[in-house]
C-alpha positions as a LaTeX table, in Angstrom:
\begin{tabular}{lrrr}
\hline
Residue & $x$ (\AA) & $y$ (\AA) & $z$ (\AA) \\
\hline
Unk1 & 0.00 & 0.00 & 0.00 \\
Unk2 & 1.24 & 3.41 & $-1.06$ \\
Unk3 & $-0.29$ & 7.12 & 0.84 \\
Unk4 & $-0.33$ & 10.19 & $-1.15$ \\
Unk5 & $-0.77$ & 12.82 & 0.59 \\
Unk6 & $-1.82$ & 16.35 & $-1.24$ \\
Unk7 & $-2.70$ & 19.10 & 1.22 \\
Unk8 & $-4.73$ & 17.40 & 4.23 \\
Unk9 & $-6.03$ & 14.63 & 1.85 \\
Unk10 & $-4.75$ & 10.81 & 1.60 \\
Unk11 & $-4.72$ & 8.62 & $-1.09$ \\
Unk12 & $-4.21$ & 4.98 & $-0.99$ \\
Unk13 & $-2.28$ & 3.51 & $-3.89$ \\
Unk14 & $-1.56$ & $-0.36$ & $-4.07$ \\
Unk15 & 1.29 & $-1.80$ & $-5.30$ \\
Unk16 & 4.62 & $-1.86$ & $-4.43$ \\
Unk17 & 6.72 & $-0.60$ & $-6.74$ \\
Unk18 & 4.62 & 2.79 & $-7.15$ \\
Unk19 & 6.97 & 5.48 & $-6.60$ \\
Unk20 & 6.61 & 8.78 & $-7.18$ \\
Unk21 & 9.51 & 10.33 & $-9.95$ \\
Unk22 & 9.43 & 13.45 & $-8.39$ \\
Unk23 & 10.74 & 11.92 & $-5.37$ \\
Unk24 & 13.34 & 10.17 & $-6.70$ \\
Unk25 & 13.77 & 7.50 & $-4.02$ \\
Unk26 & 14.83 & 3.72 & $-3.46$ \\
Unk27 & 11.72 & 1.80 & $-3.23$ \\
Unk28 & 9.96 & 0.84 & 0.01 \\
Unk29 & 12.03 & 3.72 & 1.48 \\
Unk30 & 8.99 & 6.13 & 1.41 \\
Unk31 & 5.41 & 4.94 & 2.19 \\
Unk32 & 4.02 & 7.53 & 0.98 \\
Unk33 & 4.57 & 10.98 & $-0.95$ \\
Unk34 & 3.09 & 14.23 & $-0.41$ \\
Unk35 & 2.18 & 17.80 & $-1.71$ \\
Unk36 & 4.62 & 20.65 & $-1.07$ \\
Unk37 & 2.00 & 21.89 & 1.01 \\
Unk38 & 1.80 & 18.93 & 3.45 \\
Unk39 & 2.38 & 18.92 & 7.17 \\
Unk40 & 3.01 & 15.45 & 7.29 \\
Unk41 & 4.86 & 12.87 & 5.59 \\
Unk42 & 5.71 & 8.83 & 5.96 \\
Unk43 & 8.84 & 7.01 & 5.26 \\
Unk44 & 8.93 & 3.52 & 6.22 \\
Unk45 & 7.94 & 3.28 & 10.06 \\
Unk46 & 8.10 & 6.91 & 10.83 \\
Unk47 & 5.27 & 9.49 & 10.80 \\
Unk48 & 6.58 & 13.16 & 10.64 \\
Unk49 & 4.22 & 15.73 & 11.53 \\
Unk50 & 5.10 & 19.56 & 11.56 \\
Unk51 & 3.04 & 21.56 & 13.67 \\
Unk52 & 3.96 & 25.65 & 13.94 \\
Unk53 & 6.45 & 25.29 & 16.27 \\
Unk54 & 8.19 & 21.75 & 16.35 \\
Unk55 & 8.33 & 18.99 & 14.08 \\
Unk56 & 7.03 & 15.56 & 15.92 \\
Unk57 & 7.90 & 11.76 & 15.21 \\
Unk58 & 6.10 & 8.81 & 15.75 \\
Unk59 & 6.90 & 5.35 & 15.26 \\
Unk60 & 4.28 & 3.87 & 12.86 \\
Unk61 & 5.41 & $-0.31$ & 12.99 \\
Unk62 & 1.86 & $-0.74$ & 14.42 \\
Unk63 & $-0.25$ & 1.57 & 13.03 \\
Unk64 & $-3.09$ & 1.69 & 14.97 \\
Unk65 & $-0.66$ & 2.01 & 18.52 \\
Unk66 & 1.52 & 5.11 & 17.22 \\
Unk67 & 3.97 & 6.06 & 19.46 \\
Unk68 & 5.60 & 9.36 & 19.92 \\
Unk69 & 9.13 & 9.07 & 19.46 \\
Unk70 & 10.58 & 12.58 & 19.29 \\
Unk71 & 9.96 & 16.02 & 19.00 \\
Unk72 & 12.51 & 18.88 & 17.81 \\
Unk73 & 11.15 & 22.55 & 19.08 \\
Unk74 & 11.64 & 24.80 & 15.77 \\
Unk75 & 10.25 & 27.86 & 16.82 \\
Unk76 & 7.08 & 29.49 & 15.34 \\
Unk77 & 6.20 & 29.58 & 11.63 \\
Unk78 & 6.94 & 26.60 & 10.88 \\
Unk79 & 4.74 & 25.75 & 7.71 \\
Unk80 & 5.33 & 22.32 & 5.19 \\
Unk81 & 7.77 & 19.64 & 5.35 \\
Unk82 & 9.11 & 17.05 & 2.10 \\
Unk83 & 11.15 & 14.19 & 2.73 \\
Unk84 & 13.74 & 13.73 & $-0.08$ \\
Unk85 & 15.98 & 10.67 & $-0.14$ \\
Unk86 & 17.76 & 10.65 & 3.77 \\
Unk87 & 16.54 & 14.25 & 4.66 \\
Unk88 & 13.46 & 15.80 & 5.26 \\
Unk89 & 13.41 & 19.63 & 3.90 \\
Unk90 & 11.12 & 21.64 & 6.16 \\
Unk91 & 9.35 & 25.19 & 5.27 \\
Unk92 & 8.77 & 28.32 & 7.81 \\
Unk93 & 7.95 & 31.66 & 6.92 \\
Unk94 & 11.53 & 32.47 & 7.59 \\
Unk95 & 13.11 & 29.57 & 5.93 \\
Unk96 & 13.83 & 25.96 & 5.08 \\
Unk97 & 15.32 & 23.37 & 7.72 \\
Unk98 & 16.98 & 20.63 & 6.48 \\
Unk99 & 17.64 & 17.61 & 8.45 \\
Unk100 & 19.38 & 14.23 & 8.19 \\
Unk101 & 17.38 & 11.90 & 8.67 \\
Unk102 & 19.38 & 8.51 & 8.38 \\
Unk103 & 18.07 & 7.32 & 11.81 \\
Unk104 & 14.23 & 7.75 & 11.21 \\
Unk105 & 13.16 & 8.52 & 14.65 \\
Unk106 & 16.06 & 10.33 & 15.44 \\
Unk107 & 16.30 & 13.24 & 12.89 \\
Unk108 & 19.34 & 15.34 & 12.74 \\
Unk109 & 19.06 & 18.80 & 12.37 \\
Unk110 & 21.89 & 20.08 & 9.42 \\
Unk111 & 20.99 & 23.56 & 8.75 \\
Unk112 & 18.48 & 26.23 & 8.23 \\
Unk113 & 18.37 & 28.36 & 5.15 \\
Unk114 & 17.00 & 31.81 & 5.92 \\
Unk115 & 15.57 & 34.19 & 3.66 \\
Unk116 & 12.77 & 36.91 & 3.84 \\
Unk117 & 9.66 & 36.65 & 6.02 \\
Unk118 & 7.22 & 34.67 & 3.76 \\
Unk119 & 5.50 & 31.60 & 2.79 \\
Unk120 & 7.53 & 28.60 & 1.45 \\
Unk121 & 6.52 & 24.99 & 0.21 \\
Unk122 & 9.53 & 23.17 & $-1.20$ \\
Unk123 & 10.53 & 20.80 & $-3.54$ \\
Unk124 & 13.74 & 18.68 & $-4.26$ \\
Unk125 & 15.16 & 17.11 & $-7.03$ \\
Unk126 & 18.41 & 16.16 & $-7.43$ \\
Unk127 & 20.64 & 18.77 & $-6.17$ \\
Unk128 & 18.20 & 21.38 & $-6.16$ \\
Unk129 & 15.37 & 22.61 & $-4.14$ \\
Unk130 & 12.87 & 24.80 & $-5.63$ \\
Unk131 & 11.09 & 27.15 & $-2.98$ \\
Unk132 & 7.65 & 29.64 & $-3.70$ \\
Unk133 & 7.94 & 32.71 & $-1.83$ \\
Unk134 & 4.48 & 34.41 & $-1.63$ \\
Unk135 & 4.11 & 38.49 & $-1.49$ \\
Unk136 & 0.27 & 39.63 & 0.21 \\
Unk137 & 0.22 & 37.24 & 2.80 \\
Unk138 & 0.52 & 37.26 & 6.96 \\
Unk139 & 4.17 & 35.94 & 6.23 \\
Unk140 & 5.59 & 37.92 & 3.67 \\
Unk141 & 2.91 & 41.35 & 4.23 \\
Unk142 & 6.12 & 43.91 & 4.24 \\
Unk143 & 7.22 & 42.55 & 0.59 \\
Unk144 & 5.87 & 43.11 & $-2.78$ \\
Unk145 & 7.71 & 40.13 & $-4.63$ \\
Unk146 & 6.98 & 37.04 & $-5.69$ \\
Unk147 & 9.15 & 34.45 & $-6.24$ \\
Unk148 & 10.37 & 30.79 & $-7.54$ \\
Unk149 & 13.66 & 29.97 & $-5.66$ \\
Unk150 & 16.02 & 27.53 & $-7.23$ \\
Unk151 & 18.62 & 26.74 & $-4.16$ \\
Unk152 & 21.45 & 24.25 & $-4.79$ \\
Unk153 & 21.80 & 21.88 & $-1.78$ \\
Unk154 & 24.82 & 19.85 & $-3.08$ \\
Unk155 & 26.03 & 20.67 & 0.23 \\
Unk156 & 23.21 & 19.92 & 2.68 \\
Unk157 & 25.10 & 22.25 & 5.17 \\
Unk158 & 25.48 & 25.16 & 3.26 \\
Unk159 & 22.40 & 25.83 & 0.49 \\
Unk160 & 23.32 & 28.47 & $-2.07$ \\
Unk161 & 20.91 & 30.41 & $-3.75$ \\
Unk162 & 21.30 & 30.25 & $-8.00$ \\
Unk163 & 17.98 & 31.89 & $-8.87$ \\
Unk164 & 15.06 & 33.87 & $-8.08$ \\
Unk165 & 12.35 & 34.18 & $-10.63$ \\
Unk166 & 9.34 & 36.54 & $-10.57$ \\
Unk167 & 5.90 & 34.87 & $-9.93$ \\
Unk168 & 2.45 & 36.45 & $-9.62$ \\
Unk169 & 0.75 & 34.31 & $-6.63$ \\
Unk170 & 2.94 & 30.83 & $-6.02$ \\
Unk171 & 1.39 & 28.22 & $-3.76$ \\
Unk172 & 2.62 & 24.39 & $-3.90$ \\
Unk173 & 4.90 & 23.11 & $-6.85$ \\
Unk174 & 5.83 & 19.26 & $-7.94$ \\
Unk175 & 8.97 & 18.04 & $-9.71$ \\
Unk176 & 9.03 & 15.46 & $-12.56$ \\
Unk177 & 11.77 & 14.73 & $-14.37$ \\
Unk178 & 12.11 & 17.85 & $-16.98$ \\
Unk179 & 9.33 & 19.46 & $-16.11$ \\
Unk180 & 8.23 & 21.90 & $-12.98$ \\
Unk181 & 4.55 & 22.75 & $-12.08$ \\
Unk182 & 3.79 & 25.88 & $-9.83$ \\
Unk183 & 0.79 & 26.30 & $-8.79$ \\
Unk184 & $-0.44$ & 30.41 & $-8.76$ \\
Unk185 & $-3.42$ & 29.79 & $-6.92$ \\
Unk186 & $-6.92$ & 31.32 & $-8.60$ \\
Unk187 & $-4.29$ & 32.47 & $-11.24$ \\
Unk188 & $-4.05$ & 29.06 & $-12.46$ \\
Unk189 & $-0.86$ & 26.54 & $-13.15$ \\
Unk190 & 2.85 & 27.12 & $-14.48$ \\
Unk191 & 4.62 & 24.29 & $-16.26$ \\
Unk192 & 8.53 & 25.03 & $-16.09$ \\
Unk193 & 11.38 & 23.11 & $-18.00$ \\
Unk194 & 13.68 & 22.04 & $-15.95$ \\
Unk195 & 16.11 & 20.65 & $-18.00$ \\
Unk196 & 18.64 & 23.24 & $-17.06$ \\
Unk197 & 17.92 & 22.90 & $-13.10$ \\
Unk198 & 19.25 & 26.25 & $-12.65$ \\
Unk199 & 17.21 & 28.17 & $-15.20$ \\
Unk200 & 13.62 & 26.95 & $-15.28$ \\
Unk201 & 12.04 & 28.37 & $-18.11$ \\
Unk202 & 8.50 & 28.82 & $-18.73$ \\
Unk203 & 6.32 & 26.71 & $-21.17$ \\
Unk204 & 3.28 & 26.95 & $-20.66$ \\
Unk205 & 0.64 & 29.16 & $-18.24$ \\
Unk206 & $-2.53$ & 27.36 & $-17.72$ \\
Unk207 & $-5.49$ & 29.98 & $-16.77$ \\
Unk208 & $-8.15$ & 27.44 & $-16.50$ \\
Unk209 & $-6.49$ & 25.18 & $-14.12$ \\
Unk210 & $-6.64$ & 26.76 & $-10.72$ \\
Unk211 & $-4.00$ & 25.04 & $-8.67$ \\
Unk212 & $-2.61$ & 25.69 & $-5.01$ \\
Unk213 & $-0.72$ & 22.05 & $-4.53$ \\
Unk214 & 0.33 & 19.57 & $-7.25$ \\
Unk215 & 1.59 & 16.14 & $-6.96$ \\
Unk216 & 3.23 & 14.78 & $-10.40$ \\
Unk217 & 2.34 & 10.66 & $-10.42$ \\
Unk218 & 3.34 & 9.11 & $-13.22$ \\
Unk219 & 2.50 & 11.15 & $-16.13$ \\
Unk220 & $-0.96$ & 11.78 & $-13.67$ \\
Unk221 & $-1.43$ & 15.66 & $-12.12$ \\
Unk222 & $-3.40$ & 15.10 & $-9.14$ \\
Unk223 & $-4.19$ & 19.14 & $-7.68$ \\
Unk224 & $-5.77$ & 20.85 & $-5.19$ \\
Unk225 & $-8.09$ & 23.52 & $-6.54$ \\
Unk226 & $-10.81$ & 25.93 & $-5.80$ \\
Unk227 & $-13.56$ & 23.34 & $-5.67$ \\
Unk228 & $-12.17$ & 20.05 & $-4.98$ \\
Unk229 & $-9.21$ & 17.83 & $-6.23$ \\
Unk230 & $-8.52$ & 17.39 & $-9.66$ \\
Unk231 & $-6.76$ & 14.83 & $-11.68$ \\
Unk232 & $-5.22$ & 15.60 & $-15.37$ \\
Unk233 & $-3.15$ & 13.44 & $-17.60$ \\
Unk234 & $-0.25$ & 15.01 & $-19.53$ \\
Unk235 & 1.73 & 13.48 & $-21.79$ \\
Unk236 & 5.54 & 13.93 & $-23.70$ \\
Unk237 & 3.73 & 17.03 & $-25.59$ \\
Unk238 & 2.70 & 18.72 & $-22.30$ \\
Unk239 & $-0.98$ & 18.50 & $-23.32$ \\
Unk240 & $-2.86$ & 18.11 & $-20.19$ \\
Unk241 & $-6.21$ & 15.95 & $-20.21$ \\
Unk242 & $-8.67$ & 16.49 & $-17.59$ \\
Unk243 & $-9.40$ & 12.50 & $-15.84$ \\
Unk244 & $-11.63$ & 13.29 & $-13.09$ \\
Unk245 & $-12.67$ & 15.52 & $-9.69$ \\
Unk246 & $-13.40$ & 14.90 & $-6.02$ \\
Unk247 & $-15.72$ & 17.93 & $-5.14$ \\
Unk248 & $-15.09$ & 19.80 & $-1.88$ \\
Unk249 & $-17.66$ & 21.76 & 0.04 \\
\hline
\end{tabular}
């Protein structure tokens, strides 16, 4: 059984090789993968659940008894978390935390990578992480930009900025392969090639597709919009097929 987990829904996937690309992971290492907007995530045994100030563990092996296991005080803002290979990337309003997390229960804390007062779900891929920062909101009210982030994390303990592209509304994102999908909210959906990871560059701007999270699945789009969750095919010619909606009062 396989969770997906896109914003505070869960969806239960069987098999066992079904493994998200945009996580990029060894299989049966992750139980489940989420949204960039998630506040919790699963790999193997281990629940992780961000809450705004601390970021709690629990060890799943019966999952009906969870047990608490740890809990790592992060301060206040604390906002979306993404577990990437060994290391679990964690958004605030004032930043990303990055920890090790090569004993599940027992994560390790490498570094936090500050940057202006906003609102930040994050992706990873590869050597990259690609952060939304969101201008209008409680976060970020002091700051008229918005932005895509690319950050290179090739050293876990020291991220580096490499580029900052202008945005209109940016909520959650997904990486697949060559491709990058932002969500801008009411505004609609951004599809980014990312075959230079450094430089996305913009394909195509969706209007009709209102989109605050996306999950890529295997050539599936499964988004949160205004009304409900949607779920839209695309294929190698970025054409996107609409496939079905769960209505949301």
């Amino acid at each position: 059984m396989y969770l997906m987990v896109i914003g505070s829904a869960t969806f239960a996937i069987s098999g066992c090789d079904s493994v998200s690309r945009s996580a990029d992971i060894s299989p049966g290492s992750q139980t489940g993968t989420g949204g960039s907007m998630a506040r919790f995530a699963i790999t193997g045994n281990t629940l992780y659940i961000v809450t705004r100030q601390s970021l709690d563990v629990y060890d799943i092996t019966q999952p009906d008894q969870p047990v608490k296991a740890t809990k790592t005080d992060l301060g206040v803002g604390i906002e979306t978390i993404f577990p990437y290979k060994n290391n679990l990337f964690v958004g605030a309003n004032d930043g990303m935390y990055i920890f090790e997390n090569a004993q599940p229960q027992s994560p390790r804390l490498l570094t936090k990578y500050t940057h202006v007062m906003s609102c930040d779900p994050v992706v990873v891929q590869g050597i990259y992480a690609y952060v939304t920062l969101r201008n209008a909101t409680v976060c970020r009210q002091f700051v008229s930009r918005s932005t895509l982030d690319v950050v290179d994390i090739s050293n876990l303990s020291s991220p580096q900025l490499k580029t900052s592209l202008p945005m209109e509304s940016p909520y959650g994102l997904g990486a697949d392969g060559n491709r990058l999908f932002v969500g801008e909210g009411t505004r609609g959906l951004k599809l980014f090639d990312i075959s230079n990871p450094e430089q996305p560059v913009l394909k195509e701007f969706r209007e009709d597709i209102p989109t605050y999270d996306v999950i890529p699945y295997r050539s599936t789009l499964i988004i949160t919009g205004e009304q409900g969750i949607y779920q839209y095919r695309y294929d190698d010619k970025d054409q996107f097929d609409f496939l079905s909606k769960i209505p949301v009062e």
